[in-house]
N, C-alpha and C positions, 0 to 999 in steps of 0.2 A: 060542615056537618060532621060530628062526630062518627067517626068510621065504623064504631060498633051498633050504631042506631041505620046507618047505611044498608037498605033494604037488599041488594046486591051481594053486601058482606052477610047479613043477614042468612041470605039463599046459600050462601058461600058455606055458612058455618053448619046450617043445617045441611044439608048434603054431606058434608063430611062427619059429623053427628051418625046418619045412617049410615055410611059407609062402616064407620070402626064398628056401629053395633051388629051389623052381618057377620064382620072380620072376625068380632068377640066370638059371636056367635059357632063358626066355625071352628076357630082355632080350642073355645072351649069342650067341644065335641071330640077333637082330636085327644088330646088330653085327657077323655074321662076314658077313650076309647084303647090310648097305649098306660094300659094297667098293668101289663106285667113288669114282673121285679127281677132282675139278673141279671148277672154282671155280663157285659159287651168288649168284643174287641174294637180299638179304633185305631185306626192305621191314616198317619200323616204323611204324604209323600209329594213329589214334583219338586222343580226346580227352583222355586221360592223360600224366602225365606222365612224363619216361624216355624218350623217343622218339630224341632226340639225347643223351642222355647213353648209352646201352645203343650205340646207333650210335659214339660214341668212345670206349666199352671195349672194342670188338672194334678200334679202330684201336690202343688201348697194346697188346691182348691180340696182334695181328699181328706190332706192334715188338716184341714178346718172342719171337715166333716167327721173328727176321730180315728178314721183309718192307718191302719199302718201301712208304709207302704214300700216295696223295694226298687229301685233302679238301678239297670244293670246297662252301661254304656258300652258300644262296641265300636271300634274304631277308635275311638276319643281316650284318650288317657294321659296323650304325651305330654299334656301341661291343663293346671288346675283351672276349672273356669272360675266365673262369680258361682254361680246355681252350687256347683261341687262344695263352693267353701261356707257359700249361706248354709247349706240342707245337711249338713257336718253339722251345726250346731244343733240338730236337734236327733242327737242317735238314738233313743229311744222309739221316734216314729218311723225315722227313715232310713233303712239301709242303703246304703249307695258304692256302689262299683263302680269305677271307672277301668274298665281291665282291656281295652288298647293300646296303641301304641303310636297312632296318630293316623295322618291320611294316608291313605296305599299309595299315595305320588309320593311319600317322603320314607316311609319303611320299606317300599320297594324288594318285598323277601315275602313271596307268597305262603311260603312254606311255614315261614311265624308268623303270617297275620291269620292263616287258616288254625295255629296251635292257640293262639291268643282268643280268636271269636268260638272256639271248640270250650276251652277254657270257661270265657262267657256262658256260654248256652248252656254249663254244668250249671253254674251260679243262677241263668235264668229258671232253669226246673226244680231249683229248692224253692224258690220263690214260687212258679206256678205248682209247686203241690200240698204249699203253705194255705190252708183257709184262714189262718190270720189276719195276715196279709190281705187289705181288700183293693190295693191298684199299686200293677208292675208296671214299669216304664222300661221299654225295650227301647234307649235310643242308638239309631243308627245301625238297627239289626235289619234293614232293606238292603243297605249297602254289603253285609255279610253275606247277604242271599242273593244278590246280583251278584258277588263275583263267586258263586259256589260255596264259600267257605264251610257252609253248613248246609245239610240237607234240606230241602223245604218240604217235602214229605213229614221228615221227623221235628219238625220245627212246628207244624201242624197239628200234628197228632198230641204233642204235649201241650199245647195251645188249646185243644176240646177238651183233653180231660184235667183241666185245673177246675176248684174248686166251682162252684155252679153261680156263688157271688163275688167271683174275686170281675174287676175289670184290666183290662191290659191295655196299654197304648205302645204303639210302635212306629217309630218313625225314620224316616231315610230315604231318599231320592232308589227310583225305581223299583217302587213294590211289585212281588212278582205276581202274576193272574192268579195265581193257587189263594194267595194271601188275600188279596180282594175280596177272593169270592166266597171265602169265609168271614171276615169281617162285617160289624154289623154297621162301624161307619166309618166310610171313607173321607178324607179330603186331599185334592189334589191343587196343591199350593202353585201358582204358575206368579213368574216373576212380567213385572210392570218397569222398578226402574230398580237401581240396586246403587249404592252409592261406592262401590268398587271399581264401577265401570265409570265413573268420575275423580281414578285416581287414587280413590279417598280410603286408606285404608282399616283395617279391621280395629274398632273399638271398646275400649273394656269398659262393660256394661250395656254393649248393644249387638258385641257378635262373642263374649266370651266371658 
């Protein structure tokens, strides 16, 4: 018997027929329902991986949508990734910082990685008081605000009063409660299997 003429398949297909028409149903409710327009913070964090790379697909995904955009890296600087040398070629759209100095296990001098991310967070607030500019990429500014480096009081405050459409993403393993709970979307990345712990080490085009 052909499967599609199969009365079973049949029930099968109808049921699921009314299932998505509910789902539509819903989800196009939700949608007519979040009508406002303004730019969001989103803060990427946990100990998975994807944190900064999900944070520089929403900076091509902006360039495709005309925006100019600035990112400004904290921590990261000591050696050029792919992303740094691809998003170089297009300075017109995108400004880009890379103004660390590597991981705090390898610079080990608190006292210049606190002048270095101070440095940043100058460069970060041209950028948030630019309405040009409609998405900054804060990567690895969690990690500045877990070891102090920068205020998270004043890191907030300049975070509310940017521009009313710009969007910002922020990413780095331990985001602090304050930063949550202003943020409008969170995601907390948690790791499953990581191919490090098999040895296997870091490669160019899928960690740098």
């Amino acid at each position: 018997m052909n499967q599609e003429n199969d009365p079973e398949t049949q029930a099968l297909n109808e049921r699921h027929r009314v299932r998505m028409e509910r789902k539509k149903a819903i989800i196009d409710a939700s949608i007519a329902a979040a009508d406002k327009a303004i730019g969001i913070i989103i803060v990427n964090t946990g100990n998975g991986k994807g944190k900064s790379s999900s944070g520089l697909g929403m900076v091509i995904r902006a360039m495709g949508h005309g925006m100019k955009v600035g990112v400004v890296q904290f921590i990261k600087g000591a050696m050029e990734t792919g992303e740094e040398r691809f998003l170089r070629r297009f300075p017109d759209e995108v400004q880009f910082h890379a103004m660390g100095e590597g991981y705090t296990w390898n610079t080990q001098n608190r006292e210049r990685d606190i002048e270095k991310a101070q440095l940043a967070w100058e460069q970060a607030r041209t950028f948030l008081a630019d309405p040009s500019i409609g998405l900054v990429l804060l990567d690895e500014l969690n990690i500045a605000l877990k070891y102090r480096y920068l205020d998270v009081d004043v890191v907030i405050q300049d975070l509310l009063a940017r521009p009313a459409m710009q969007h910002v993403v922020i990413t780095g393993r331990g985001a602090p409660q304050e930063l949550i709970d202003i943020a409008d979307t969170v995601t907390d990345m948690t790791v499953v299997k990581h191919a490090f712990k098999a040895g296997i080490g870091a490669q160019a085009g899928t960690e740098w």
